[in-house]
C-alpha positions in Angstrom: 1.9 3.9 -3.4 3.3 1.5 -6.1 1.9 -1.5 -7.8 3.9 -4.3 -5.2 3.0 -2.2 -2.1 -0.5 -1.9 -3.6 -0.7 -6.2 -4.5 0.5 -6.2 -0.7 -2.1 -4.3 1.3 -4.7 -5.9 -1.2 -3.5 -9.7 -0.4 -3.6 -9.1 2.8 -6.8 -7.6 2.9 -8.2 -10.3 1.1 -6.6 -13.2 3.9 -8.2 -11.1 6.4 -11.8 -11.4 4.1 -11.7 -15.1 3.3 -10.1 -16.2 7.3 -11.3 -13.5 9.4 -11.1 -15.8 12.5 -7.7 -17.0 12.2 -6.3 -13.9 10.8 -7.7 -11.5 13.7 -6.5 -14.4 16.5 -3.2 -14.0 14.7 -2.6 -10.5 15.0 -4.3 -10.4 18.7 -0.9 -13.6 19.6 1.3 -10.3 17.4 0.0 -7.5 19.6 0.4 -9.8 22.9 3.9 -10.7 21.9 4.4 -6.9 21.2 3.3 -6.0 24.9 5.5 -9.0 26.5 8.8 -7.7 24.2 7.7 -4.1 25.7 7.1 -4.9 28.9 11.0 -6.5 29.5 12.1 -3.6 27.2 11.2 -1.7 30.2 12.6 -3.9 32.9 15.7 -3.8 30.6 15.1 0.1 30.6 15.9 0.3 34.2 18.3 -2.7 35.2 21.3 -0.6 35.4 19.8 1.9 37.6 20.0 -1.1 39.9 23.5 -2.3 39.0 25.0 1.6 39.0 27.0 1.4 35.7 28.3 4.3 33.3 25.7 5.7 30.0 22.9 4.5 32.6 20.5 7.5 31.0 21.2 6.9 27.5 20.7 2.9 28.1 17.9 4.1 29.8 16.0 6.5 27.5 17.2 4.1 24.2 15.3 0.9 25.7 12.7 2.9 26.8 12.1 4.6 23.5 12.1 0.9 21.9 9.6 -0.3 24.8 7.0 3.1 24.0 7.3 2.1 20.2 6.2 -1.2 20.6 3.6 -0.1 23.0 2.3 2.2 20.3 2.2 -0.4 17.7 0.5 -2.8 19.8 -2.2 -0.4 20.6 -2.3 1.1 16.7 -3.4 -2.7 15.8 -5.6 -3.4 19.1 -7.6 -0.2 17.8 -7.8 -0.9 14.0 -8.8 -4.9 14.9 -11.9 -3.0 17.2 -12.7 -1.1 14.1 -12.8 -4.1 11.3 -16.3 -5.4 12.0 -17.4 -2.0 11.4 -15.5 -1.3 7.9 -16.0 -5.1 7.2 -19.3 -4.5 5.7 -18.2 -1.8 3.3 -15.6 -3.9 1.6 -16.2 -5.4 -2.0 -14.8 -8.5 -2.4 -15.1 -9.2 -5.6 -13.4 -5.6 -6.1 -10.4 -6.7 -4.5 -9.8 -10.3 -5.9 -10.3 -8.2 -9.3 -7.3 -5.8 -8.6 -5.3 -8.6 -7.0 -5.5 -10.2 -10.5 -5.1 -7.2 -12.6 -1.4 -5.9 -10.7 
């Protein structure tokens, strides 16, 4: 990891210390958006097996690849924002404002 990817993770760890509240109710309205996106990905994944058209099975399996991706990232962030009040705790703040000032 480099020293901008590194600032990255750490400012963002550090919004997520100082808000908690607004930054967890912003990535639950990201996860929701990425279930609503998915779930018409899916209807989109099968419309033209109602209208009968040619490259129905690649249209098919491509939007349906893209609606299972987002699905997966939805529930990758639903399962690390059930894990934060449990890692919370072991987090120096003070250690990570330090870094953030140091790269």
């Amino acid at each position: 990891m480099n020293s901008r990817e590194e600032l990255n993770v750490l400012r963002q760890l550090s919004k997520l210390l100082t808000d908690e509240e607004r930054e967890r109710k912003s990535q639950k309205t990201r996860r929701r958006l990425l279930y609503l996106v998915a779930f018409f990905a899916l209807v989109a994944a099968f419309m033209p097996f109602l209208m009968q058209r040619e490259f129905i099975g690649l249209v098919a399996a491509a939007v349906a690849a893209l609606a299972g991706s987002l699905v997966g990232f939805a529930i990758y962030g639903e399962i690390a924002a059930r894990q934060w009040p449990i890692l919370k705790p072991h987090i120096n703040v003070e250690s990570v404002s330090t870094r953030i000032r140091q790269l």
